[in-house]
MOPAC internal coordinates of N, CA, C and O (Angstrom, degrees):
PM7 1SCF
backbone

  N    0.0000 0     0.00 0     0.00 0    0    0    0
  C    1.4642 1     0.00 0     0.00 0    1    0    0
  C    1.5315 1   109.71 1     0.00 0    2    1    0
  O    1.2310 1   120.10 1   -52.70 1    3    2    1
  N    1.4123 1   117.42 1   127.30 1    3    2    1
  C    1.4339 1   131.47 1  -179.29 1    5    3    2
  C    1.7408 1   106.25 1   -69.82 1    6    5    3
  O    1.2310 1   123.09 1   -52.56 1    7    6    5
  N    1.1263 1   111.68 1   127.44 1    7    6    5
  C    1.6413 1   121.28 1   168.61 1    9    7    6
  C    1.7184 1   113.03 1   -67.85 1   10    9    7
  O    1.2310 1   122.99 1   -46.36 1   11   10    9
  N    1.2558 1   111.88 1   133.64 1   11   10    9
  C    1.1425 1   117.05 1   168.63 1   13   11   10
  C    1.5174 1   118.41 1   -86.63 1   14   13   11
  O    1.2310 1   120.38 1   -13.91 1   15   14   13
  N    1.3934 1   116.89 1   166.09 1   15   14   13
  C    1.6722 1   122.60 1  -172.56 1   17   15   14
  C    1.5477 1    91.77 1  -137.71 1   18   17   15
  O    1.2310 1   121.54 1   -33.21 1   19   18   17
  N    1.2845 1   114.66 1   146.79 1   19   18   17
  C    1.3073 1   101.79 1   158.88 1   21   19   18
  C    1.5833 1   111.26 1  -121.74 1   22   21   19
  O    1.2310 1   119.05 1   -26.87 1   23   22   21
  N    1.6416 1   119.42 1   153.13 1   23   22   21
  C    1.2792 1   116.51 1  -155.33 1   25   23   22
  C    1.6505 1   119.59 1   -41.13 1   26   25   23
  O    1.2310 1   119.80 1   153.90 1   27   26   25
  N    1.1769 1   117.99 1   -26.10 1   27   26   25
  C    1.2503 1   119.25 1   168.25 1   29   27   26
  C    1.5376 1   129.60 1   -66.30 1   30   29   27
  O    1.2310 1   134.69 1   130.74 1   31   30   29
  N    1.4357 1    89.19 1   -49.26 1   31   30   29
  C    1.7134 1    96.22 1   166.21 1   33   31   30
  C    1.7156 1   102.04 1   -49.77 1   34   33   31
  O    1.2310 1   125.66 1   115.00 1   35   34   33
  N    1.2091 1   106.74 1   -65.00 1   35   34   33
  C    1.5309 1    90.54 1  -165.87 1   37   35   34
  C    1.4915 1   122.20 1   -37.04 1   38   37   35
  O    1.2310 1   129.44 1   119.48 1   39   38   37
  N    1.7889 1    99.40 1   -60.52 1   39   38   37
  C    1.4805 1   101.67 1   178.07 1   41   39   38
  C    1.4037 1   109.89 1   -40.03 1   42   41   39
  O    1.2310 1   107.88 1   129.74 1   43   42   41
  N    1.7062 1   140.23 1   -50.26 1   43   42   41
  C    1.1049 1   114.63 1  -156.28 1   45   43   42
  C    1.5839 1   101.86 1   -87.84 1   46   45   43
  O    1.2310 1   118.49 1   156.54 1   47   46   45
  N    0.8738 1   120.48 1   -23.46 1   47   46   45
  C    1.7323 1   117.97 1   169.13 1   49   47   46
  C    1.5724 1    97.50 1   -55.55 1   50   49   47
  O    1.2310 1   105.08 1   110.47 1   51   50   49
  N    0.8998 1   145.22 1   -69.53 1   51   50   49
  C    1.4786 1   131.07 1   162.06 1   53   51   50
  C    1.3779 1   119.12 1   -39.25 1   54   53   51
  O    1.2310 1    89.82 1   145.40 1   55   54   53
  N    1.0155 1   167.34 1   -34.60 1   55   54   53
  C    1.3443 1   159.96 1  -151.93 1   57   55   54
  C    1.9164 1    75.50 1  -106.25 1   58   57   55
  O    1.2310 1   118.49 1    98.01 1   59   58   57
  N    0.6598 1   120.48 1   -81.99 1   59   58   57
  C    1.8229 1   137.52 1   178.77 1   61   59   58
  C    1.9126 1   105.10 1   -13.50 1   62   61   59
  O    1.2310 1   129.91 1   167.55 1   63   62   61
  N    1.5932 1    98.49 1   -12.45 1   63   62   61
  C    1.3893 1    89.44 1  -174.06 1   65   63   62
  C    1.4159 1   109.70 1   101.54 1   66   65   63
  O    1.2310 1   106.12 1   177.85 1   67   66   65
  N    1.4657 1   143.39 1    -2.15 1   67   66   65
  C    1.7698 1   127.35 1  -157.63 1   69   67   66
  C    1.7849 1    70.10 1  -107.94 1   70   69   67
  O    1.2310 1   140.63 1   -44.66 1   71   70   69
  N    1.9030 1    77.58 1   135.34 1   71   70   69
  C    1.5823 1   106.65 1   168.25 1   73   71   70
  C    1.6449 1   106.72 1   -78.13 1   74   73   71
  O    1.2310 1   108.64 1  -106.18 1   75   74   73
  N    1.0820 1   138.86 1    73.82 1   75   74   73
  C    1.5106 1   148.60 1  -160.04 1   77   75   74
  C    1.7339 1    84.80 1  -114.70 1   78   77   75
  O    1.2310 1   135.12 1   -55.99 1   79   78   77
  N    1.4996 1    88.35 1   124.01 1   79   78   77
  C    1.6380 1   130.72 1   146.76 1   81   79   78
  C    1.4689 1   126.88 1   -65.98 1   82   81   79
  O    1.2310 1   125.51 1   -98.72 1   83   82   81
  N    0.9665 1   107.02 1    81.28 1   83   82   81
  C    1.6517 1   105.32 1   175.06 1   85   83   82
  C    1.7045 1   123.52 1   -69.92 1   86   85   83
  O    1.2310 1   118.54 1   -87.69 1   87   86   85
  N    1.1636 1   120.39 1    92.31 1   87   86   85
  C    1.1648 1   125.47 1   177.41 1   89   87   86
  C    1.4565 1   110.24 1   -87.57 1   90   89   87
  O    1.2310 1   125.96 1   -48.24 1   91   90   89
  N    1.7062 1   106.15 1   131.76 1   91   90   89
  C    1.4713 1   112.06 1   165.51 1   93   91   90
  C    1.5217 1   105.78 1  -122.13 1   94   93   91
  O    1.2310 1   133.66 1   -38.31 1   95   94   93
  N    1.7490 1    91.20 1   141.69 1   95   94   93
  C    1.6796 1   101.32 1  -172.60 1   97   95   94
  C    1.1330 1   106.88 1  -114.73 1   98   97   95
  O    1.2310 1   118.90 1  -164.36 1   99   98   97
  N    1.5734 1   119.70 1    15.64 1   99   98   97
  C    1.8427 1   130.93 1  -174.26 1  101   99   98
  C    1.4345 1    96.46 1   -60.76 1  102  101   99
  O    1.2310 1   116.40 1     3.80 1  103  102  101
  N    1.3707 1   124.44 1  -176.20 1  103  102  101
  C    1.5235 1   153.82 1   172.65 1  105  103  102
  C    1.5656 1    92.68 1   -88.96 1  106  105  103
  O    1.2310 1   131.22 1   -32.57 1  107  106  105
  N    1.2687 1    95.96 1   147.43 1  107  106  105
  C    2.3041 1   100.50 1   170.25 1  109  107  106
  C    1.4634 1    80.52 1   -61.95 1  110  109  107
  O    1.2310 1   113.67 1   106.86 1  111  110  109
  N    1.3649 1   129.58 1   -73.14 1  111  110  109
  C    1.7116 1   103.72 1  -154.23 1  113  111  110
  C    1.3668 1   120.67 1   -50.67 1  114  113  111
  O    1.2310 1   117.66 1   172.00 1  115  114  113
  N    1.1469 1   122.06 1    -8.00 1  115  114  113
  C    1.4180 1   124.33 1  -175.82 1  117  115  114
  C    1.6546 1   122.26 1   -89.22 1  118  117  115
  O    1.2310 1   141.97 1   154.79 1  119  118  117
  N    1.8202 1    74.95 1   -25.21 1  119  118  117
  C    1.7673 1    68.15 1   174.87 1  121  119  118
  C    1.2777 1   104.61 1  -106.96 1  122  121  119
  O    1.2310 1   105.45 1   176.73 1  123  122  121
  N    1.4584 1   144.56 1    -3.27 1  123  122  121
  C    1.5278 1   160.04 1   141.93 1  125  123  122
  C    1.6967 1    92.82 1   -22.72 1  126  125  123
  O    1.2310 1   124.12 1   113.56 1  127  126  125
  N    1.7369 1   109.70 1   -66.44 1  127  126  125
  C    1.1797 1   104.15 1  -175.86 1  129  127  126
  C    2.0615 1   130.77 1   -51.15 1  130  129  127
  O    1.2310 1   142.30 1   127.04 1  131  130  129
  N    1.6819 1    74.31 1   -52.96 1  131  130  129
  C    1.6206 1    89.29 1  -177.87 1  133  131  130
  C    1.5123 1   126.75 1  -142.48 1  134  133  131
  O    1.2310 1   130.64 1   -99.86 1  135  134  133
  N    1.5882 1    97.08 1    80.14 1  135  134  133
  C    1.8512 1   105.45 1  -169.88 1  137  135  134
  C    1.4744 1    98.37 1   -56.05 1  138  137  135
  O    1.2310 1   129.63 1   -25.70 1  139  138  137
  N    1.2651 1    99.03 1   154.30 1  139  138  137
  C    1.2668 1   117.56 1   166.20 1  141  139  138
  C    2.4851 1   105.68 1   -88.79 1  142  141  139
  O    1.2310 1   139.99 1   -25.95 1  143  142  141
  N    1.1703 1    78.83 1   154.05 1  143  142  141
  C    1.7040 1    88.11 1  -166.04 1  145  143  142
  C    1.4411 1    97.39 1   -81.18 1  146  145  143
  O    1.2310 1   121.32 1   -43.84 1  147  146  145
  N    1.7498 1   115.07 1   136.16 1  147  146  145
  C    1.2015 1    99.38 1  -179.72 1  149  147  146
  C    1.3655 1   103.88 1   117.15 1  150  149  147
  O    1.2310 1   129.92 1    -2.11 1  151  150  149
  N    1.5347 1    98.48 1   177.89 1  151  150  149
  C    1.5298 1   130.86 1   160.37 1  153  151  150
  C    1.3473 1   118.33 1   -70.56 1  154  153  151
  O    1.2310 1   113.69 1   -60.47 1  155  154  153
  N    1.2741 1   129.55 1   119.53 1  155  154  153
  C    1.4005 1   117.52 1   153.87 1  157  155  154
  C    1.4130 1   102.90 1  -159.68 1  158  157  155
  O    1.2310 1   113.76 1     3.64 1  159  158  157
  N    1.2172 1   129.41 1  -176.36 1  159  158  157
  C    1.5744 1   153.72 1  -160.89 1  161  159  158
  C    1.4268 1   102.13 1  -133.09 1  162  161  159
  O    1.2310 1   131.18 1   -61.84 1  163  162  161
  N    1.5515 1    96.02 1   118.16 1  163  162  161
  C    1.3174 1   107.03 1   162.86 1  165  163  162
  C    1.4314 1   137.00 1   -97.42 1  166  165  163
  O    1.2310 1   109.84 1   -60.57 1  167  166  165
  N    1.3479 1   136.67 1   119.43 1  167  166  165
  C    1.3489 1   121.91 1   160.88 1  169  167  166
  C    1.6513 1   107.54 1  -143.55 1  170  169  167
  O    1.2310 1   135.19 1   -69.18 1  171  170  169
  N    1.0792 1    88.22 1   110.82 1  171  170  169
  C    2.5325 1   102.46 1   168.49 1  173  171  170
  C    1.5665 1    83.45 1   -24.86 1  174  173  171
  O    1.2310 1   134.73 1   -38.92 1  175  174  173
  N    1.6296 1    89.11 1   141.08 1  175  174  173
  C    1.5635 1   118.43 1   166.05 1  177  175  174
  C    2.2381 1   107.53 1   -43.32 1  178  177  175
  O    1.2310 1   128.41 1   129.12 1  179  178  177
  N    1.1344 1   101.40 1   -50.88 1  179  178  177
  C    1.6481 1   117.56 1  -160.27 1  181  179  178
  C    1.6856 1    85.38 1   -90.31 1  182  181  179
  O    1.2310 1   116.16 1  -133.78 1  183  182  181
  N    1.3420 1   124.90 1    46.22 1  183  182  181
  C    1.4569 1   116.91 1   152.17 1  185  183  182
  C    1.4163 1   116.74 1  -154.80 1  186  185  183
  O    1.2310 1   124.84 1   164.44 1  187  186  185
  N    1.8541 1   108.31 1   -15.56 1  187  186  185
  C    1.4084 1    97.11 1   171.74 1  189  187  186
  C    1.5459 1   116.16 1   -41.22 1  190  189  187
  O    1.2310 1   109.62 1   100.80 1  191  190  189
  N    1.3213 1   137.07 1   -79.20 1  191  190  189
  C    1.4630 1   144.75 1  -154.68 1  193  191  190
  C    1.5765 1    87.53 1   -44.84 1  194  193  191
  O    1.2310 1   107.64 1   123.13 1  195  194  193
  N    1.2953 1   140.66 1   -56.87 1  195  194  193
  C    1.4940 1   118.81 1   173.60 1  197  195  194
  C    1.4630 1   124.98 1   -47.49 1  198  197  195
  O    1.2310 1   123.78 1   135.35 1  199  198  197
  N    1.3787 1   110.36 1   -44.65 1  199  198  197
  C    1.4734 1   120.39 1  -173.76 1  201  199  198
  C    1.5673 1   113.27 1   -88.73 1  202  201  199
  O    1.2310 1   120.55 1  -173.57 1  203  202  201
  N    1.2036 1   116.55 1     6.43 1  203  202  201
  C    1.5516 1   105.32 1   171.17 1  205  203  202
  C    1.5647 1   145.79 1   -15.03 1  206  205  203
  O    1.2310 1   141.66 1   130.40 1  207  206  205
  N    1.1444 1    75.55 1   -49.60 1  207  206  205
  C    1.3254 1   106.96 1  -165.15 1  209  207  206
  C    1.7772 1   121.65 1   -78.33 1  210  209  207
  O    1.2310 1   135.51 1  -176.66 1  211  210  209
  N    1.4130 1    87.59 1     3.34 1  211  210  209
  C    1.4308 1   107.05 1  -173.79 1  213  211  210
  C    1.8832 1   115.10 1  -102.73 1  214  213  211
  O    1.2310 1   132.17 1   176.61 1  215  214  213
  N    1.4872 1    94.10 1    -3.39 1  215  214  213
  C    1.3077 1   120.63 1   178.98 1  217  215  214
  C    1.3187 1   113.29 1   -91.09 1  218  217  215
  O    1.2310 1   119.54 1     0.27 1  219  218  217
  N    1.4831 1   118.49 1  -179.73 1  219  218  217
  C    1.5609 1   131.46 1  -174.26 1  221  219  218
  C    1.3642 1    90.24 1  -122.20 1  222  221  219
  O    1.2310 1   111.29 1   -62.26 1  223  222  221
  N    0.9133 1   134.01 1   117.74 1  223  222  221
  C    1.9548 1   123.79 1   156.71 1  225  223  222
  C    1.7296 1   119.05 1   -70.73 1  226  225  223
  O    1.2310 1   129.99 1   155.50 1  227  226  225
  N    1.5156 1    98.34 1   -24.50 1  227  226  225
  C    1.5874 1    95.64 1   157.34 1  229  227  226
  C    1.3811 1   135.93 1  -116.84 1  230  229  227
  O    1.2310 1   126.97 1  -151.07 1  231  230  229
  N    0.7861 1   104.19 1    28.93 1  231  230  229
  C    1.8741 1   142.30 1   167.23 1  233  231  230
  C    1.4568 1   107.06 1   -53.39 1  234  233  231
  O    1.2310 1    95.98 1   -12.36 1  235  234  233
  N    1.0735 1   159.88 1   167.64 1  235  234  233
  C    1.5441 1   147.71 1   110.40 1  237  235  234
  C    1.5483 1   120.59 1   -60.43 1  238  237  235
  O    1.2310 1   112.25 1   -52.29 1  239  238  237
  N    1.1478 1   132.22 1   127.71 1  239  238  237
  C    1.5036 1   142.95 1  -137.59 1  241  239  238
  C    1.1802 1   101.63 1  -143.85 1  242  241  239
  O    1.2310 1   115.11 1   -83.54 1  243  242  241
  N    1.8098 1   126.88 1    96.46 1  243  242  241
  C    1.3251 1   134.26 1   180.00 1  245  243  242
  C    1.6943 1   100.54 1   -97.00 1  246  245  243
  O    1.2310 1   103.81 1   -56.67 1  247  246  245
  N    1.3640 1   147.42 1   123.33 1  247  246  245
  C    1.1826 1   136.80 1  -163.47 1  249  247  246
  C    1.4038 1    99.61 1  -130.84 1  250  249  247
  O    1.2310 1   118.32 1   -76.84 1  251  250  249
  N    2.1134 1   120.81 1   103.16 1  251  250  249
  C    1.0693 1   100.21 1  -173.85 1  253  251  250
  C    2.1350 1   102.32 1  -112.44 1  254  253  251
  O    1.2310 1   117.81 1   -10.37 1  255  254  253
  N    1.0797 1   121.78 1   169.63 1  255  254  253
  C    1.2102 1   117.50 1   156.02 1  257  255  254
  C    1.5372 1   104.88 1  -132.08 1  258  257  255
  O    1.2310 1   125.96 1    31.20 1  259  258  257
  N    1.7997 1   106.14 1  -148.80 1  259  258  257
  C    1.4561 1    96.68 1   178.84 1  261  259  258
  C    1.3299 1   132.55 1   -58.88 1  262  261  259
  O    1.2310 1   108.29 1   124.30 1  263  262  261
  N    1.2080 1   139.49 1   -55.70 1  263  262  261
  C    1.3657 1   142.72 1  -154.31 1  265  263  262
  C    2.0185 1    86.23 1  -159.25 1  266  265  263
  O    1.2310 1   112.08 1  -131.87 1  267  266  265
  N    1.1959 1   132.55 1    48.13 1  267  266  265
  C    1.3194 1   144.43 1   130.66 1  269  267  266
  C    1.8505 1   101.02 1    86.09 1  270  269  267
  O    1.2310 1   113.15 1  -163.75 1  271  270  269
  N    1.0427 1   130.55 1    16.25 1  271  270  269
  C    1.1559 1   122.95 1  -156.80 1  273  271  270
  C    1.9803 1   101.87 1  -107.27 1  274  273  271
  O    1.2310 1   124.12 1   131.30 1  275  274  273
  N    1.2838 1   109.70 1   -48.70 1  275  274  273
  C    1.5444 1   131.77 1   150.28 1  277  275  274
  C    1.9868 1   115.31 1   -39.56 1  278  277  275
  O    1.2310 1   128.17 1   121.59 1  279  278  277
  N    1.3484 1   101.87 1   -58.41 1  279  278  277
  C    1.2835 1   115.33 1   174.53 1  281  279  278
  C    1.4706 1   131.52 1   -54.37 1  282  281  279
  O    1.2310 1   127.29 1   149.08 1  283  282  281
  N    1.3772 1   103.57 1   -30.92 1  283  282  281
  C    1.7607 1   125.82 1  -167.44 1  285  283  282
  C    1.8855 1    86.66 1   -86.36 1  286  285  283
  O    1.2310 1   129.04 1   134.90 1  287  286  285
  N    1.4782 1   100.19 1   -45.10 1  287  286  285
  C    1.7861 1    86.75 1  -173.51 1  289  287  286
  C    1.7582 1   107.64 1   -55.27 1  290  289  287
  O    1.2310 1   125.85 1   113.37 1  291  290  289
  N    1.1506 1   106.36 1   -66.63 1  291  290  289
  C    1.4630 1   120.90 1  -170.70 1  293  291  290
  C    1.4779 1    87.10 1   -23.34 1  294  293  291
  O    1.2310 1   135.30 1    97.32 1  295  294  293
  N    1.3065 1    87.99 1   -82.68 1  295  294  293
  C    1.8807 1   105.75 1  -166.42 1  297  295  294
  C    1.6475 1   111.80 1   -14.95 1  298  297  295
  O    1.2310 1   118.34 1   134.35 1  299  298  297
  N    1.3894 1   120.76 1   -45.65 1  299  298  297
  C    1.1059 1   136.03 1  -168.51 1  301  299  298
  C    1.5633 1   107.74 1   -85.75 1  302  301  299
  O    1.2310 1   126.63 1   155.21 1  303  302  301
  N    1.4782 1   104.86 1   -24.79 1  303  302  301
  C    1.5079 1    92.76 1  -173.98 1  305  303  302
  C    1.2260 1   101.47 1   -91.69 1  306  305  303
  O    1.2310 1   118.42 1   160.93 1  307  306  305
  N    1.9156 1   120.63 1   -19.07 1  307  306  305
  C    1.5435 1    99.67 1   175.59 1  309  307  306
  C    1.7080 1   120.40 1   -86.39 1  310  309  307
  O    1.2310 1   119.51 1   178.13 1  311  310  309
  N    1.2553 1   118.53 1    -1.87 1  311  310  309
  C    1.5995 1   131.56 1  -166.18 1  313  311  310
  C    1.7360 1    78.45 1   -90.99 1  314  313  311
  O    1.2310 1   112.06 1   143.85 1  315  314  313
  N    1.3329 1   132.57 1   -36.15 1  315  314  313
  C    1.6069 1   121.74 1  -160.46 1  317  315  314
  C    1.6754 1    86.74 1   -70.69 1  318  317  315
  O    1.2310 1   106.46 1   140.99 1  319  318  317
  N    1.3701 1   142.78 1   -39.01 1  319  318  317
  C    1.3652 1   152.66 1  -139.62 1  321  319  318
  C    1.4746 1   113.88 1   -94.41 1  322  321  319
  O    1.2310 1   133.10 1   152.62 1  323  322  321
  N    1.5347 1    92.29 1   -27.38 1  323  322  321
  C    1.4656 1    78.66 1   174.41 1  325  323  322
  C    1.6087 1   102.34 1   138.45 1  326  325  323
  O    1.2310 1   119.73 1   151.87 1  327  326  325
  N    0.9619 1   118.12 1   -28.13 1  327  326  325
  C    1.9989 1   137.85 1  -171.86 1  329  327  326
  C    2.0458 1    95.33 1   -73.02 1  330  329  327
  O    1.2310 1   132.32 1   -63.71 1  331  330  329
  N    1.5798 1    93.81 1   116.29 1  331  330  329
  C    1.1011 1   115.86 1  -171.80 1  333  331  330
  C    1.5289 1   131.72 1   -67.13 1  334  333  331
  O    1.2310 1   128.98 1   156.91 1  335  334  333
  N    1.8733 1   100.29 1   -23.09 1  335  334  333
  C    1.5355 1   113.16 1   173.86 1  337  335  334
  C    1.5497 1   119.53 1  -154.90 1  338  337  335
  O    1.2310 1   125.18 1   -96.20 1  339  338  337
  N    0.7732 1   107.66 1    83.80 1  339  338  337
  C    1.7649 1   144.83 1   169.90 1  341  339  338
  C    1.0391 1   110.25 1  -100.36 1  342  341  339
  O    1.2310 1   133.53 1   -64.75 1  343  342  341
  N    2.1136 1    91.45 1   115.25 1  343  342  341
  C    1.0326 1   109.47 1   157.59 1  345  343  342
  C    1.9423 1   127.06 1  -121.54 1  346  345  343
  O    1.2310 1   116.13 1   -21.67 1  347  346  345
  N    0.9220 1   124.95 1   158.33 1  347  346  345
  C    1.5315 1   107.25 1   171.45 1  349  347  346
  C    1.4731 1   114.37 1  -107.94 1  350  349  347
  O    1.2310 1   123.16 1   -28.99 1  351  350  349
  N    1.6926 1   111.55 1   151.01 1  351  350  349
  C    1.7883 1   100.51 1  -167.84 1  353  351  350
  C    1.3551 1    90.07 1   -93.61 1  354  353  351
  O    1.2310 1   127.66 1   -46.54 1  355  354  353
  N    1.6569 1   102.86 1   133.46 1  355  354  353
  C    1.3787 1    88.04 1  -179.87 1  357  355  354
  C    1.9600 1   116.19 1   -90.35 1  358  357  355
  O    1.2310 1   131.45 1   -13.15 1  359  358  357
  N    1.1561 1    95.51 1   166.85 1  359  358  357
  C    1.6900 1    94.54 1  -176.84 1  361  359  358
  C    1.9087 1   126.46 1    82.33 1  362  361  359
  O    1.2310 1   132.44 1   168.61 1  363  362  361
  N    1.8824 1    93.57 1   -11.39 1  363  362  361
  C    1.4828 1    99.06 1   161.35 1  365  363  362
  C    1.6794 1    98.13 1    73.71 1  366  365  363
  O    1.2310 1   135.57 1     9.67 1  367  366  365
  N    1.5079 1    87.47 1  -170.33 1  367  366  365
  C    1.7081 1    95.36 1  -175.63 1  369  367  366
  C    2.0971 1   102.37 1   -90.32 1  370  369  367
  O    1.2310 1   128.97 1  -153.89 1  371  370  369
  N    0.9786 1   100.32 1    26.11 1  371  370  369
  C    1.5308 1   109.94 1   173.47 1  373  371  370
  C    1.5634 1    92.97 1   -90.42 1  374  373  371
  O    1.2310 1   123.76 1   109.09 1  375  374  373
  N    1.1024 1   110.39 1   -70.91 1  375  374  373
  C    1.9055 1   127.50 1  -176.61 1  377  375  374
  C    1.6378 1    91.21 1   -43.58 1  378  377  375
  O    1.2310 1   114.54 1   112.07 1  379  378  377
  N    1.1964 1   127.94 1   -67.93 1  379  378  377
  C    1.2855 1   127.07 1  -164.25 1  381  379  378
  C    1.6294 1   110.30 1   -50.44 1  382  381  379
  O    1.2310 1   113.24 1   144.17 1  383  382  381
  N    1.3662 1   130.37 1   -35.83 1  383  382  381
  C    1.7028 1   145.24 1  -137.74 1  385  383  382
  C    1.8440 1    76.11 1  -101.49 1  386  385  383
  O    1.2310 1   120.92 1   126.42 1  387  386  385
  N    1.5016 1   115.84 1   -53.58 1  387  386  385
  C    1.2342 1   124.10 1  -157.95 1  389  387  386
  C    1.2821 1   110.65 1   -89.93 1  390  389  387
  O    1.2310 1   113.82 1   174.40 1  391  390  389
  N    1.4887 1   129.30 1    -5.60 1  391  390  389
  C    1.3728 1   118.79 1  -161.88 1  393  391  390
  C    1.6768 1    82.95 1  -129.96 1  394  393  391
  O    1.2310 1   117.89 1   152.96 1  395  394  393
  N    1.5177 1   121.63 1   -27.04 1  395  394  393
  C    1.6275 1    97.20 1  -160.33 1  397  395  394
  C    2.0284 1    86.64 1  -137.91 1  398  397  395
  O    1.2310 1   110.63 1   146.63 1  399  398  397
  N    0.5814 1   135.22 1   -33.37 1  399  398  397
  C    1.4966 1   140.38 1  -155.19 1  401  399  398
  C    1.2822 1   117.51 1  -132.28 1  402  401  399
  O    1.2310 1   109.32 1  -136.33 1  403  402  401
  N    1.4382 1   137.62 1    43.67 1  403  402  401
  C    1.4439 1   130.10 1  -175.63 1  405  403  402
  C    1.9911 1   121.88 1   -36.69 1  406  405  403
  O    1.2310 1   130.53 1   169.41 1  407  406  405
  N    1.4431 1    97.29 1   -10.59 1  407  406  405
  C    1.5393 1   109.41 1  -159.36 1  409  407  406
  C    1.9942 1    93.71 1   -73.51 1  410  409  407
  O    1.2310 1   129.40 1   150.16 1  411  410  409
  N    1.8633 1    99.48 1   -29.84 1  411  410  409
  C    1.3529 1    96.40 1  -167.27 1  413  411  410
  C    1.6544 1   108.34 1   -83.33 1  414  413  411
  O    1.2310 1   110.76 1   -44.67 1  415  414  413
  N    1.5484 1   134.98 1   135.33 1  415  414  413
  C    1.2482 1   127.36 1  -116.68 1  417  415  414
  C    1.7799 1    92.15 1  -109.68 1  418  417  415
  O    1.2310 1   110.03 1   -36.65 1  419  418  417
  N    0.9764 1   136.31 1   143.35 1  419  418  417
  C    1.4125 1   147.72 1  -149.63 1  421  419  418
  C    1.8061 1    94.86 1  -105.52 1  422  421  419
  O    1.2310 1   118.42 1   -52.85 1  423  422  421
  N    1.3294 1   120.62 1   127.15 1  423  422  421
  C    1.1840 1   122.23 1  -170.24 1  425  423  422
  C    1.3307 1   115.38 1  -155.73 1  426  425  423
  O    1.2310 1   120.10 1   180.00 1  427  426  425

């Protein structure tokens, strides 16, 4: 079972120093709508298993989508693969808009 973060945790695990991978598995329109702040890596849910390889398996691996439901799969399909620290954010960039950033737009 994949550990959850919640957007705050992440941020302070980042400020804290953790070399964390921000993976987004949104749609381009989704993140057109509502980037996430920051650094992160994009690839749509329906292309990781092609794009693997574009990953670290010993990396730290935060995997968010909208509201965490998209994210928890990934998460699970890269912890099944072999990737050593996976986590999923829980609550998506909804949690993030609502818990840290109201500016980022709720959809």
């Amino acid at each position: 079972m994949v550990k959850n973060l919640s957007p705050r945790e992440f941020l302070e695990r980042r400020a804290g120093g953790a070399s964390s991978k921000l993976l987004d598995v949104r749609e381009d329109w989704e993140i057109a709508l509502a980037p996430v702040p920051g650094e992160c890596l994009h690839i749509p849910m329906a292309e990781i298993s092609q794009r693997l390889g574009e990953l670290d398996p010993h990396t730290e691996t935060v995997v968010i989508c909208r509201s965490g439901g998209r994210s928890a799969q990934v998460a699970e399909f890269l912890a099944a693969r072999g990737f050593s620290s996976v986590f999923n954010l829980a609550g998506g960039i909804l949690a993030w808009s609502r818990d840290l950033d109201p500016r980022i737009p709720q959809y």
